[in-house]
C-alpha positions as CSV (number, residue, x, y, z in Angstrom):
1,X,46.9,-54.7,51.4
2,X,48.7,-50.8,51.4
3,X,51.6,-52.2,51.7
4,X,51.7,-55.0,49.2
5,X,51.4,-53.2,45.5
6,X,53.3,-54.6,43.1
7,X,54.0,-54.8,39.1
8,X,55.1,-56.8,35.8
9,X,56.4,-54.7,33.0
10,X,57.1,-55.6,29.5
11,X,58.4,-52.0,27.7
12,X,59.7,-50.9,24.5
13,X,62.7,-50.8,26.9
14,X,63.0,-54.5,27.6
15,X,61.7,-56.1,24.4
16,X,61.4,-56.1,20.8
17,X,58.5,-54.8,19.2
18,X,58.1,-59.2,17.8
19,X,57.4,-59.5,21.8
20,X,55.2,-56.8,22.7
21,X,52.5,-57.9,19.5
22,X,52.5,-61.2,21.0
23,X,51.2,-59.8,24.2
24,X,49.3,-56.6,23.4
25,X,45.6,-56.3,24.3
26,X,43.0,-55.2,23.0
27,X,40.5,-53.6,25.6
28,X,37.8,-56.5,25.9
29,X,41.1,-58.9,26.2
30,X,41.5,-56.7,29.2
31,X,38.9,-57.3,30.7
32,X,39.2,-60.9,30.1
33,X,42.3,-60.4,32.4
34,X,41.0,-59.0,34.8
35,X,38.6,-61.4,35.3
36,X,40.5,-64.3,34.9
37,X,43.1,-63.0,37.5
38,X,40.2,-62.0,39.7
39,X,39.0,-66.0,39.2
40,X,42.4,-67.5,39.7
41,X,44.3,-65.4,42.0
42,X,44.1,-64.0,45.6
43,X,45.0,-60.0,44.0
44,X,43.6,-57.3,44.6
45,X,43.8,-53.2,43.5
46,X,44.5,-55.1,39.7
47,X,45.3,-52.5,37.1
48,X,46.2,-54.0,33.0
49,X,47.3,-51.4,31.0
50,X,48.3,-52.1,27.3
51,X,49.4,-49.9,24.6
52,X,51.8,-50.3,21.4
53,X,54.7,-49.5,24.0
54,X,54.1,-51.4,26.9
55,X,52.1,-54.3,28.7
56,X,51.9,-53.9,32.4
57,X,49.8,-55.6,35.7
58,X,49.8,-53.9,38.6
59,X,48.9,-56.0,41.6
60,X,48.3,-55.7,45.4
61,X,48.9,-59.4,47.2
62,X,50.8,-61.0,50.2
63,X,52.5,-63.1,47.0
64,X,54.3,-62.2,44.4
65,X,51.8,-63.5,41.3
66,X,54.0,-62.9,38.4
67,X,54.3,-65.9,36.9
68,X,50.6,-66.8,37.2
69,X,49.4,-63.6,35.6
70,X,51.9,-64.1,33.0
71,X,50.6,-67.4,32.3
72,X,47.2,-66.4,32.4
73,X,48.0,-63.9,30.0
74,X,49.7,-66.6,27.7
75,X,46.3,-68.6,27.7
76,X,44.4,-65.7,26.8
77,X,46.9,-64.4,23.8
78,X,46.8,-68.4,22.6
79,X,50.3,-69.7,23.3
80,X,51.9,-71.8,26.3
81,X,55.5,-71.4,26.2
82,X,55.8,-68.0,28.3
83,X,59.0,-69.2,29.4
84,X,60.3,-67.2,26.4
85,X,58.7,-64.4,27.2
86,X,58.6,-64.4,31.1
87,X,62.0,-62.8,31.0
88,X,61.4,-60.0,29.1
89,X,59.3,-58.9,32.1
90,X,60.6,-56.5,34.8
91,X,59.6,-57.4,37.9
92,X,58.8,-54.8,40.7
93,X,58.0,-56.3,44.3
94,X,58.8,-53.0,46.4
95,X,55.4,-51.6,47.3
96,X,56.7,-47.8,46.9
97,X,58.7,-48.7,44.0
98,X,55.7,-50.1,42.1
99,X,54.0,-47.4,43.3
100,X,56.6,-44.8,42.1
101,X,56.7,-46.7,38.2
102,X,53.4,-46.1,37.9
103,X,53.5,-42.4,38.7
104,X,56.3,-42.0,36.1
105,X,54.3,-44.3,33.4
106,X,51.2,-42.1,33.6
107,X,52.5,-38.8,33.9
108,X,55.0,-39.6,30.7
109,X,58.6,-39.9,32.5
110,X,58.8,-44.0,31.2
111,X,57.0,-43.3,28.2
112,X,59.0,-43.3,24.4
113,X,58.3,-40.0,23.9
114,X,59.3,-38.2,26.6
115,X,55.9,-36.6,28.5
116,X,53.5,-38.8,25.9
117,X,50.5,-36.4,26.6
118,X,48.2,-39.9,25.6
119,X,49.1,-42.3,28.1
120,X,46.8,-40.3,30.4
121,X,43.8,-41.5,28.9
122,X,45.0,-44.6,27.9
123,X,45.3,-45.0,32.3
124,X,42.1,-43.6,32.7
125,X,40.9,-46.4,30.5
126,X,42.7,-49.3,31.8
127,X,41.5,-47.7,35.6
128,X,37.7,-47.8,34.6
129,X,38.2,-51.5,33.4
130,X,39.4,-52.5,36.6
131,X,36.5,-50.0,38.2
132,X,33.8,-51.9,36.1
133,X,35.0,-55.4,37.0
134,X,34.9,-54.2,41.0
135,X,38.7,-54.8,41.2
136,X,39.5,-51.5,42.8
137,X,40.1,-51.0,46.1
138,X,40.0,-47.6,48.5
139,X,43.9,-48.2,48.1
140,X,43.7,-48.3,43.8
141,X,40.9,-45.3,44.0
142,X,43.1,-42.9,45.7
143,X,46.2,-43.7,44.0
144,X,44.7,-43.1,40.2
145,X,42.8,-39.9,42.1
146,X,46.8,-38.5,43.2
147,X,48.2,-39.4,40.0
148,X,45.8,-37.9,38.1
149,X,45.7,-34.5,40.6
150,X,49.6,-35.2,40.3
151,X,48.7,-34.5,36.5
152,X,47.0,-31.7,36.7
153,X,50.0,-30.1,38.6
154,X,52.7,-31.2,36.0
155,X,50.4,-29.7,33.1
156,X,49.8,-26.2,35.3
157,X,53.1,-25.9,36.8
158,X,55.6,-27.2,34.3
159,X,56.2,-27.2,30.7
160,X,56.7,-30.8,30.3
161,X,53.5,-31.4,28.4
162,X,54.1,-28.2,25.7
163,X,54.5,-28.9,21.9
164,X,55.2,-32.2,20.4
165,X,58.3,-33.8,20.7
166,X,58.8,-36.4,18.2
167,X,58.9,-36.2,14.3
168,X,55.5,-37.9,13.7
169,X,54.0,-35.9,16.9
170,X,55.0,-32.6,15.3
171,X,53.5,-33.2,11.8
172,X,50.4,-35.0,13.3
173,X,50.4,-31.6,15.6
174,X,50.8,-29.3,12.9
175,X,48.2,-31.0,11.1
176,X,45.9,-30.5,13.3
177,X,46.6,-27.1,13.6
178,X,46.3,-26.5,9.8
179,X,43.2,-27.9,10.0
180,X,41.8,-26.0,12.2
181,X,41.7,-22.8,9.5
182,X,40.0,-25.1,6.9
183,X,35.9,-26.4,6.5
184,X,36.5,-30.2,6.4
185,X,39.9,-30.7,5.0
186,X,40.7,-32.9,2.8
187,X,43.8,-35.0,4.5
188,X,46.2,-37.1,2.1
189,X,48.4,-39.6,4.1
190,X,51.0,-41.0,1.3
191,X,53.4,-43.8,2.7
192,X,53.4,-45.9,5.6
193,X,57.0,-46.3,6.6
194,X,57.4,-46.0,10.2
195,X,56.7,-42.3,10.5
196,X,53.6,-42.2,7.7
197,X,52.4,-45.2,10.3
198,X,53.0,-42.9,13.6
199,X,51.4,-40.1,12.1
200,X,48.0,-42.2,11.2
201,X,48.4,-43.6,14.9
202,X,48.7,-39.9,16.5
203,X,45.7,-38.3,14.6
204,X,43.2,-41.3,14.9
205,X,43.3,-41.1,18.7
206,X,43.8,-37.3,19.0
207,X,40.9,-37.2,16.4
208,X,38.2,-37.5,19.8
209,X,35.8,-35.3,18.4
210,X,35.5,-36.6,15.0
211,X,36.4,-33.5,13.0
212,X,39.5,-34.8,10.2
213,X,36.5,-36.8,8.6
214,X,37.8,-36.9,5.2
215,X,41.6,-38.9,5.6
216,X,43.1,-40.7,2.8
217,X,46.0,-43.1,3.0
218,X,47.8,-44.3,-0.1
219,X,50.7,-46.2,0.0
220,X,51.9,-49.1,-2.5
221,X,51.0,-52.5,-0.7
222,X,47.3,-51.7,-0.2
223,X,46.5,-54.0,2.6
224,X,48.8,-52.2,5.4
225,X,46.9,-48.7,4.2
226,X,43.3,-51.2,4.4
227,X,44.5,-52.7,8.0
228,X,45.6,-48.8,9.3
229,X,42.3,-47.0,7.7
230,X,40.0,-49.9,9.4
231,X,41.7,-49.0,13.0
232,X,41.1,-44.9,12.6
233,X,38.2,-44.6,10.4
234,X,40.3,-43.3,7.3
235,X,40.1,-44.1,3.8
236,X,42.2,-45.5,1.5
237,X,42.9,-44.9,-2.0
238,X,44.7,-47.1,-4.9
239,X,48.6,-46.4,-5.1
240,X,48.4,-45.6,-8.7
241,X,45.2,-42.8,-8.6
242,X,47.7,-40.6,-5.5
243,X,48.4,-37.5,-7.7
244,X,44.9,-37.1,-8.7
245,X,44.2,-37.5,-4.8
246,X,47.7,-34.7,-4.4
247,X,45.7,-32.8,-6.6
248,X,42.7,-32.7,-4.9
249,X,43.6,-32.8,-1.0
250,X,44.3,-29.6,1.2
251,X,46.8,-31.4,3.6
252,X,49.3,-33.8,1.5
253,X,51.6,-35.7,4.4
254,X,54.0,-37.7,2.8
255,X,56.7,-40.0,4.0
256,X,57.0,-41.8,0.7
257,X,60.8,-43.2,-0.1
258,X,61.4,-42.5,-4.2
259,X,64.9,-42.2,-6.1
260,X,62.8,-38.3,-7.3
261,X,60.5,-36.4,-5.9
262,X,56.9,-37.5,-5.9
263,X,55.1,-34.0,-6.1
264,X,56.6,-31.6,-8.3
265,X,56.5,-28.0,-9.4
266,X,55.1,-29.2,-13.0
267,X,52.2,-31.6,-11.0
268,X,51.2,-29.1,-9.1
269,X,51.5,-25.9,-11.6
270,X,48.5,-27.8,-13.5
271,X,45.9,-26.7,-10.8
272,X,44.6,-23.4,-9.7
273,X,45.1,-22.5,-6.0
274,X,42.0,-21.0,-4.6
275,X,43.1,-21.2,-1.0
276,X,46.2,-22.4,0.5
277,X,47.4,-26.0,0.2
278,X,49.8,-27.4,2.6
279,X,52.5,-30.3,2.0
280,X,54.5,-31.6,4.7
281,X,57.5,-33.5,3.2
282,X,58.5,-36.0,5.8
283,X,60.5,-38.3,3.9
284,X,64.6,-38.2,2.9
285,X,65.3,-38.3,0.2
286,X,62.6,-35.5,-0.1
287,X,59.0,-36.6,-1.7
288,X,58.4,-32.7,-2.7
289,X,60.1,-30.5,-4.8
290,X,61.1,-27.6,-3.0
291,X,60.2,-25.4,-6.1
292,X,56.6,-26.5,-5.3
293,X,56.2,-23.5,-2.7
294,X,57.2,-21.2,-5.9
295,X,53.5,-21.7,-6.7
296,X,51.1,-19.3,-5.1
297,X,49.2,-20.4,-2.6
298,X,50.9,-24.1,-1.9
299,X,53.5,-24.2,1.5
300,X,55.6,-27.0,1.8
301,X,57.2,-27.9,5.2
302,X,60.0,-30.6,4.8
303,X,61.8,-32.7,7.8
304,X,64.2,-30.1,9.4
305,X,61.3,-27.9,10.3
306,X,59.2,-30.3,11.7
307,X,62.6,-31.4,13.8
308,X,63.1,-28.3,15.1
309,X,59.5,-27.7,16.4
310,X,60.2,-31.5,17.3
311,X,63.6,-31.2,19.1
312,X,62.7,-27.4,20.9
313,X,59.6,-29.3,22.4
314,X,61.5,-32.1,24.0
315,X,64.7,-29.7,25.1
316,X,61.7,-28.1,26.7
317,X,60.3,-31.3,28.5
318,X,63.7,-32.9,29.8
319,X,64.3,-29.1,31.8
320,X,61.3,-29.7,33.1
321,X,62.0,-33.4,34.0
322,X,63.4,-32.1,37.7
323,X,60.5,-30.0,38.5
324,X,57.8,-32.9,37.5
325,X,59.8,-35.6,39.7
326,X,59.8,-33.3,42.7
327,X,55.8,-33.3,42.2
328,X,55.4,-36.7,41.9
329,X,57.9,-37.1,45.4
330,X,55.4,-34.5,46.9
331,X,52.2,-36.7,45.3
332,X,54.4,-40.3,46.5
333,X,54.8,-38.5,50.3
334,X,51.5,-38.0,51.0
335,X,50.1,-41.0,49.6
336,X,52.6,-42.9,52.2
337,X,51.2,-41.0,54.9
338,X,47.5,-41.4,53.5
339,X,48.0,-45.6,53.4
340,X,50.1,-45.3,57.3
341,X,47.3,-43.5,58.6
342,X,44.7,-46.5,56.9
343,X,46.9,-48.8,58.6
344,X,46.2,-47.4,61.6
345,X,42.8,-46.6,61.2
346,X,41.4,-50.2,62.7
347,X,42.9,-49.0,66.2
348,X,41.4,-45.9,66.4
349,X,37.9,-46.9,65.7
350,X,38.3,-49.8,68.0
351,X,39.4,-47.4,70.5
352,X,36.5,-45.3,69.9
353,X,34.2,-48.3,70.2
354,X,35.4,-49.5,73.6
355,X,35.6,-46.0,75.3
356,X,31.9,-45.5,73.6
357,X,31.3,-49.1,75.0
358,X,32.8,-47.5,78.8
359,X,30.6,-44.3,78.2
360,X,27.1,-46.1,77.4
361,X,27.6,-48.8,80.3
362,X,27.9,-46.3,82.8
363,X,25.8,-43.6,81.3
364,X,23.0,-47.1,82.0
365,X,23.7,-47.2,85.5
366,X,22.2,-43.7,86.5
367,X,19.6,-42.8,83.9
368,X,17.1,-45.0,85.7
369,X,16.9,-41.7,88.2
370,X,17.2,-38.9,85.6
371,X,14.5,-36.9,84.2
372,X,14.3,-36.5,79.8
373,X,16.5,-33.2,80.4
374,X,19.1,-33.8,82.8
375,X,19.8,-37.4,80.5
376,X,20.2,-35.2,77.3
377,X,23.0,-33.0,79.9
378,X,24.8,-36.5,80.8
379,X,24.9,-37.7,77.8
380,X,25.9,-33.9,76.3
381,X,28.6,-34.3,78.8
382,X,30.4,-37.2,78.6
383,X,30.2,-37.2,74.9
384,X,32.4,-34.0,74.9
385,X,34.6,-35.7,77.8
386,X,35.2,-38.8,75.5
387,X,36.0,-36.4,72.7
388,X,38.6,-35.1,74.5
389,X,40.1,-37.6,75.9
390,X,40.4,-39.8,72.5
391,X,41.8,-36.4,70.7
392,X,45.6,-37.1,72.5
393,X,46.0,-40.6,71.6
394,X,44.5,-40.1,68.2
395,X,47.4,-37.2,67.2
396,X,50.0,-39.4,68.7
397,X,49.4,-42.6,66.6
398,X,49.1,-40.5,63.5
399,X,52.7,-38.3,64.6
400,X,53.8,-42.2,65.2
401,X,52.9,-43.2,61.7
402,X,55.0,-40.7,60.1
403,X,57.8,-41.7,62.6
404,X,57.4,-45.4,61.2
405,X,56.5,-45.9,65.1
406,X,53.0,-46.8,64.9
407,X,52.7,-50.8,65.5
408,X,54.6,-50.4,68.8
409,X,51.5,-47.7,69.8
410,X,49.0,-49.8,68.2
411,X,50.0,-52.8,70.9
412,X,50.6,-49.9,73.9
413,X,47.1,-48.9,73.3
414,X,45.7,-52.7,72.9
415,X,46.9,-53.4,75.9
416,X,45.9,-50.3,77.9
417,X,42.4,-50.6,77.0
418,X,42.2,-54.4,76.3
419,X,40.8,-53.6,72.6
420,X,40.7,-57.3,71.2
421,X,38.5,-58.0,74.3
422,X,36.3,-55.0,73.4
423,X,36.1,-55.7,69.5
424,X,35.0,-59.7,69.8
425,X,32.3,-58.2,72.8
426,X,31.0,-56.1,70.0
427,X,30.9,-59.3,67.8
């Protein structure tokens, strides 16, 4: 089954974001997958990962499944036509090529924002589905065990994974890092365009520990601000009560598209500062006056700085794109040689079997006039001679499996010590 992996892939690359809702999963839909696939299907080593950007199966079988796990997937999501969406689908049947996709998925290569530092764990959650539904063979183990070693390199060796490179990244970033100077900040999230939205996204699931416990989102249709705050934990506020909530919060965010600025000098000059108060203005036209950092103790940073953190973090990460591919070819070479050497692996311990077979018949023959002792010396003895003689053949049909030689040894050796004969004995 080593040689067998393959995958079905349905990307922000390949298909609107109207196609990838219709097929997202949530994680118990997951593992509704997995165990319809396990019921209907001859796959093994299944892996379902699912995330805003992508849907993907990854599959080990002696056919190529796609349409049957796309259908499957249809049932579960409620519709029947996947005709329509069946060709949004890239299709990877090339064992080391499905192999290779996934490297570059989970380490961040494939992802929208170049080196995505969550799509780690969003793996390591799709790999413990497939763990908990027994779906994971030695194969699946020690390829999520390389790739993630494979990630530990990329983060120690390279800078692909340093600073944030997207807008909503940055701000969500430099958030955080605000917050890390204040006792339970009060967080203001105002608008949800498509960057107010990313920034919600980024610091509910980098919010593990629980810490930003006081986020607010105000935006003018209340029920996307509901639908967001019920996914992350946040709160949400009325539309028309958001400067009394500006006046009050330590970390304002807004994305918020007005003909004038939505925080002003004259807003803002009506409080007294007792610490600092951060704004960061992500919205153009801009949301905050830039007289609003006149006032003591208030800093305002707009959308050119957070580009430039933005756009020197993912300058960083594509010079670093050579380095981490020549990992993962490191990571993709001795994995080949790990599944050549499983392939193999079937001879050798039927060789070992019928020369321990040879070793025990004959060792039977004589014991009958040996003391205790001299039996412990015989069998000592040809223990160590079997040893050694195995040793030779043993190097040679791994040195053959990285030659791509291996199956002509395999029947040399078959022949030579009529294994078959010796394996259905031992039946």
């Amino acid at each position: 089954m080593h040689r067998l992996f393959k995958s079905i892939s349905l990307t922000y690359k390949n298909s609107p974001l109207a196609v990838r809702e219709q097929v997202a999963l949530n994680e118990e839909e997951v593992i509704q997958l997995l165990r319809q696939i396990k019921t209907y299907t001859d796959a093994q080593d299944v892996l379902v990962l699912s995330t805003c950007n992508r849907t993907e199966v990854y599959y080990a079988s002696e056919q190529i499944l796609d349409d049957d796990i796309i259908k499957l997937m249809g049932m579960l999501k409620g519709f029947s036509d996947t005709a329509s969406l069946s060709d949004y689908f890239e299709r990877i049947h090339h064992h080391q090529e499905a192999i290779r996709h996934l490297f570059y998925v989970c380490i961040g290569l494939d992802a929208q924002v170049v080196g995505d530092m969550q799509i780690t764990n969003q793996v390591k959650r799709a790999y413990q589905a497939t763990a908990d539904e027994d779906m994971a063979g030695p194969f699946l183990h020690r390829l999520m065990h390389t790739i993630f070693f494979t990630n530990k390199r990329v983060v120690q060796e390279t800078g692909f994974r340093d600073g944030a490179a997207s807008v909503s990244y940055a701000a969500s970033e430099l958030v955080r890092d605000l917050a890390l100077d204040l006792v339970n900040p009060k967080i203001l999230i105002v608008g949800l365009g498509e960057i107010g939205s990313d920034v919600c996204k980024n610091l509910g699931e980098a919010n593990e520990r629980g810490r930003l416990t006081q986020v607010t989102i105000a935006n003018r249709t209340q029920a996307k601000a509901e639908a967001i705050a019920e996914v992350y934990g946040f709160h949400t506020l009325p539309f028309s009560e958001v400067q009394q909530a500006i006046r009050e919060a330590d970390i304002v965010i807004s994305s918020v598209s007005m003909p004038a600025p939505l925080i002003t000098k004259s807003l803002m000059a009506q409080n007294d500062l007792l610490s600092y108060k951060y704004f960061i203005d992500l919205a153009v036209p801009r949301s905050v006056e830039a007289s609003v950092e006149d006032i003591t103790g208030a800093l305002v940073y707009n959308i050119d700085d957070i580009k430039a953190k933005a756009n020197e973090a993912l300058q960083k990460r594509l010079e670093a794109i050579p380095h981490v591919k020549a990992i993962i070819e490191e990571a993709l070479s001795d994995m080949k040689e790990w599944a050549q050497e499983m392939a193999v692996s079937p001879t050798i311990h039927r060789l070992k079997n019928a020369l321990e077979q040879i070793r025990q018949e004959e060792i039977a023959r004589y014991l009958k006039g040996l003391n205790e002792k001299e039996a412990k010396y015989v069998d000592k003895i040809t223990k160590g001679m079997m040893q050694k003689i195995i040793k030779l053949p043993v190097l040679q049909l791994k040195a053959a499996c990285k030659r791509g030689e291996a199956e002509t040894l395999i029947d040399v050796l078959n022949d030579l010590f009529d294994l078959e004969k010796h394996q259905a004995k031992k039946l």
